[in-house]
C-alpha positions as CSV (number, residue, x, y, z in Angstrom):
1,X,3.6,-60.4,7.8
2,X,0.7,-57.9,7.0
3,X,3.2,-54.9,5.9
4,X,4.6,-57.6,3.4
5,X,1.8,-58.0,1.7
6,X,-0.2,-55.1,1.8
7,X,2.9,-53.6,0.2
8,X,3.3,-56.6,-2.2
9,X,6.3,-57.6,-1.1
10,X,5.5,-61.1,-0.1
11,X,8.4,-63.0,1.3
12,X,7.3,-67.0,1.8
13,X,4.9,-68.6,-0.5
14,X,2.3,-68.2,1.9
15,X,2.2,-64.6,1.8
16,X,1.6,-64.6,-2.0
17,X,-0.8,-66.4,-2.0
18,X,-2.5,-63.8,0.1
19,X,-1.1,-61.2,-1.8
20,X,-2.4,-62.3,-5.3
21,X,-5.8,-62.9,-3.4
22,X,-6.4,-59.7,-2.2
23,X,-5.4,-58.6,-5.4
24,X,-8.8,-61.1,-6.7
25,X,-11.0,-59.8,-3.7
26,X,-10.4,-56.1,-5.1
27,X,-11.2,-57.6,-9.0
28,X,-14.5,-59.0,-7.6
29,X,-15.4,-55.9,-5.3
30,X,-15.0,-53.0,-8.1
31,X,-17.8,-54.4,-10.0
32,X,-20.1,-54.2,-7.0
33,X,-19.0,-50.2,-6.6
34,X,-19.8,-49.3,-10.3
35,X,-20.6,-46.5,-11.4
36,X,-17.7,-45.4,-9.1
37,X,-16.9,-41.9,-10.5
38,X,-17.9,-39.8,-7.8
39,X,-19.1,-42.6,-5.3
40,X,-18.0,-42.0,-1.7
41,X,-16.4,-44.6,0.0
42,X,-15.2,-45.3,3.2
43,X,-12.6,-48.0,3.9
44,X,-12.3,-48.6,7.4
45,X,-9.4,-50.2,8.5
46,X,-7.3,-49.3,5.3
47,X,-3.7,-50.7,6.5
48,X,-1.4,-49.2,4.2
49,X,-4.1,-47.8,1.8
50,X,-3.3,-49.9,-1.1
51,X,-6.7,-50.5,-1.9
52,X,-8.0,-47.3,-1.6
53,X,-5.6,-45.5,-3.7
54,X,-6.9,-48.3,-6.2
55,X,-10.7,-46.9,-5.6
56,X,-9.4,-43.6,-5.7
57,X,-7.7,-43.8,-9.1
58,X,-10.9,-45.5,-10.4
59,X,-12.4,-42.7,-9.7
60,X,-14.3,-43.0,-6.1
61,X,-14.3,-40.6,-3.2
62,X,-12.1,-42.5,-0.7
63,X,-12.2,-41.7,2.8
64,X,-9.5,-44.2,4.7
65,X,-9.1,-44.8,8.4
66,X,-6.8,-46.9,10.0
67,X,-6.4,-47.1,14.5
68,X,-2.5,-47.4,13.3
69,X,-0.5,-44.1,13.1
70,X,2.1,-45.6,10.8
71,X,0.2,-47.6,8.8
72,X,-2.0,-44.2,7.9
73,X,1.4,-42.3,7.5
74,X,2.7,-44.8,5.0
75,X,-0.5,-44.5,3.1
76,X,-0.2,-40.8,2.9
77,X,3.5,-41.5,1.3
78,X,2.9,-44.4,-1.4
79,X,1.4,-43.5,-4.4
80,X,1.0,-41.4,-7.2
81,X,-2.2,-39.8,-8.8
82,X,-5.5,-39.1,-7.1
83,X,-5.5,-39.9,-3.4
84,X,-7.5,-40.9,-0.5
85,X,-8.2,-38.7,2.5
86,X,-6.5,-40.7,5.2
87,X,-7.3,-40.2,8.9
88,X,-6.3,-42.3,12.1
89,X,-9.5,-43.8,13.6
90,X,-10.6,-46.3,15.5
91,X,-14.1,-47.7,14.0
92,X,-15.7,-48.4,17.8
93,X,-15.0,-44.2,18.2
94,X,-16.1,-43.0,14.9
95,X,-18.8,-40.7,14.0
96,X,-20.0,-40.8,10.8
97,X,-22.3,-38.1,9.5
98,X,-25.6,-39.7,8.4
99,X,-25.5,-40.1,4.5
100,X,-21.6,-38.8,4.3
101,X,-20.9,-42.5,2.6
102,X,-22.5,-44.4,-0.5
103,X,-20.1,-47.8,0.7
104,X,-18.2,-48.8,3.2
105,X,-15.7,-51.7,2.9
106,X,-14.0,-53.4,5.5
107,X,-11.4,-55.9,4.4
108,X,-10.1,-58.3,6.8
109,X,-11.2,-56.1,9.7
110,X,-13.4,-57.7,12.1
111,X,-10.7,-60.3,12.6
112,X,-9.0,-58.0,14.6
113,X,-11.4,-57.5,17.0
114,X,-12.8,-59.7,20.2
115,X,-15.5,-61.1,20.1
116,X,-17.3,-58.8,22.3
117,X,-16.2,-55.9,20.4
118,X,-17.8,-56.5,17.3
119,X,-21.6,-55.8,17.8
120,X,-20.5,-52.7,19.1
121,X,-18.5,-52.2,15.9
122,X,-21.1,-53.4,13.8
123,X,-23.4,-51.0,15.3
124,X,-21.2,-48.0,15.0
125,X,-21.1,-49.0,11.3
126,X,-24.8,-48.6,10.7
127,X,-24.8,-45.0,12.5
128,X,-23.8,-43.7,9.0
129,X,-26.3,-45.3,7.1
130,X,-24.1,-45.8,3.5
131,X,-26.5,-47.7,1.1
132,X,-24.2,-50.4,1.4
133,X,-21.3,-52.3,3.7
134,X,-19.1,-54.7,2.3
135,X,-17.8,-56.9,5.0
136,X,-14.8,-59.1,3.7
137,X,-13.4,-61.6,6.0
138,X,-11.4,-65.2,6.3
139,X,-12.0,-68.0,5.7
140,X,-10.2,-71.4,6.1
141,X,-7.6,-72.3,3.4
142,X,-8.9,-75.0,1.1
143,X,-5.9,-77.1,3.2
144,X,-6.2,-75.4,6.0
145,X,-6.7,-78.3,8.5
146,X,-3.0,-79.5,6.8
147,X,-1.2,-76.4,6.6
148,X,-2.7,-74.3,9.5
149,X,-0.3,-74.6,11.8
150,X,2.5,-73.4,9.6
151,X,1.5,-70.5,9.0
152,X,1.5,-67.3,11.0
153,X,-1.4,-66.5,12.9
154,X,-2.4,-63.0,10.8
155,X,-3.3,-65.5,7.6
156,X,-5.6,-67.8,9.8
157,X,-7.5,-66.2,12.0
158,X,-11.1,-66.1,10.8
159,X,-14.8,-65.2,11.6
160,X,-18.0,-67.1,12.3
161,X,-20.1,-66.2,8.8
162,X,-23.3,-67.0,10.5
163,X,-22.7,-65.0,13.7
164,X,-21.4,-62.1,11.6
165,X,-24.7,-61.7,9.6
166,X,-26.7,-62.8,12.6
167,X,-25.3,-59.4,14.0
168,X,-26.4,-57.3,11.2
169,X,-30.0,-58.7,10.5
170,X,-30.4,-58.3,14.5
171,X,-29.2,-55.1,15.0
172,X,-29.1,-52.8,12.0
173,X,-30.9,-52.0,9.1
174,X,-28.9,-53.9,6.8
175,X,-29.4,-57.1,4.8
176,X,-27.4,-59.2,2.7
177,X,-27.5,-58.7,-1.3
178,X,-24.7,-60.5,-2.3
179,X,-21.8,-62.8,-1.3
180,X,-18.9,-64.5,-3.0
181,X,-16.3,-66.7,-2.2
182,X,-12.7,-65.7,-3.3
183,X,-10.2,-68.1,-3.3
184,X,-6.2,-68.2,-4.1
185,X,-4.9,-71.8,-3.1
186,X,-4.4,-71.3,0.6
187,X,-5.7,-67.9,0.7
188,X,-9.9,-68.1,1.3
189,X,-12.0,-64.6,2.1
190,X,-16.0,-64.1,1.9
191,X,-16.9,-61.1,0.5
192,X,-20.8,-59.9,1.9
193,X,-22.6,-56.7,0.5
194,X,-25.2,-55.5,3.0
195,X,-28.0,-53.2,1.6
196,X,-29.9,-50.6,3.4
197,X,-33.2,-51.3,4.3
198,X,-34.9,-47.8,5.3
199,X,-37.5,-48.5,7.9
200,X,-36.9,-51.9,8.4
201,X,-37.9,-52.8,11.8
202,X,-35.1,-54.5,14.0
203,X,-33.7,-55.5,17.2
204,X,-33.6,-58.0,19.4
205,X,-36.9,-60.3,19.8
């Protein structure tokens, strides 16, 4: 399901829906990343790397890690123009040289973690310290209590909003600054952007 549509080539109804809403997520995102000539972005977990051969043609310095082998080696293939630097990574493992990022963005990431995985994810992510992390996760559908169950598990699997930031304002350095919800009929993501704090004081009470 997910190589359909992160190559746009959406096969059920379903699947474009998610497809023209990721296309709406990126829309609402590039704003948030301007000026983006010469910003340096990380997108962690970049699939197939459409959207960050869409950052890199704006103009951003992309950085793209995926933990899948072939997802990163269909990245390096598509594509024309300016290109990302594509790695394979897994997020839990990856050290990130303090400053080395002005963003990172995470779309539809989280999801594929457990549950007790993700501090430890959302930890690593603050070791960089980039001014700012866009997490962008799912939500349900508008009829998702209807229509749930038809669909394939990869288009409604979602996240806990509250625990999510919860994690953040406990255990990094990072508040929320914005959020938006992007909708495309049954397709429903949040979009958060997380801004440094330098010497905020945090961790568990």
């Amino acid at each position: 399901v997910w190589a359909r549509i992160e190559r746009e080539t959406p096969a059920t109804y379903w699947e474009e829906n998610a497809v023209l809403g990721r296309w709406d997520t990126y829309q609402a995102l590039l704003p948030r990343l301007q000026p983006i000539t010469g910003r340096r972005v990380l997108d962690a977990g970049c699939g197939r790397g459409l959207p960050a051969r869409r950052l890199a043609s704006e103009g951003a310095l992309v950085t793209a890690v995926d933990v899948l082998a072939d997802h990163v080696s269909e990245a390096r293939e598509g594509g024309e123009g300016r290109r990302p630097s594509l790695a394979v990574a897994d997020l839990r493992d990856l050290v990130v040289a303090r400053g080395a990022f002005d963003d990172i963005v995470l779309q539809e990431v989280l999801e594929d973690y457990a549950p007790e995985e993700t501090l430890d994810l959302i930890r690593a992510l603050a070791e960089g310290d980039a001014r700012r992390i866009y997490v962008i996760f799912r939500r349900p559908g508008p009829w998702g209590g209807l229509i749930g169950p038809l669909l394939p598990s990869a288009l409604v699997t979602t996240l806990d909003p509250v625990a999510v930031l919860r994690s953040f304002h406990r255990h990094t350095p990072y508040r929320l600054s914005h959020q938006e919800s992007v909708r495309r009929r049954s397709y429903h993501v949040q979009m958060v952007e997380l801004t440094l704090q330098p010497g905020l004081e945090y961790g568990d009470p």
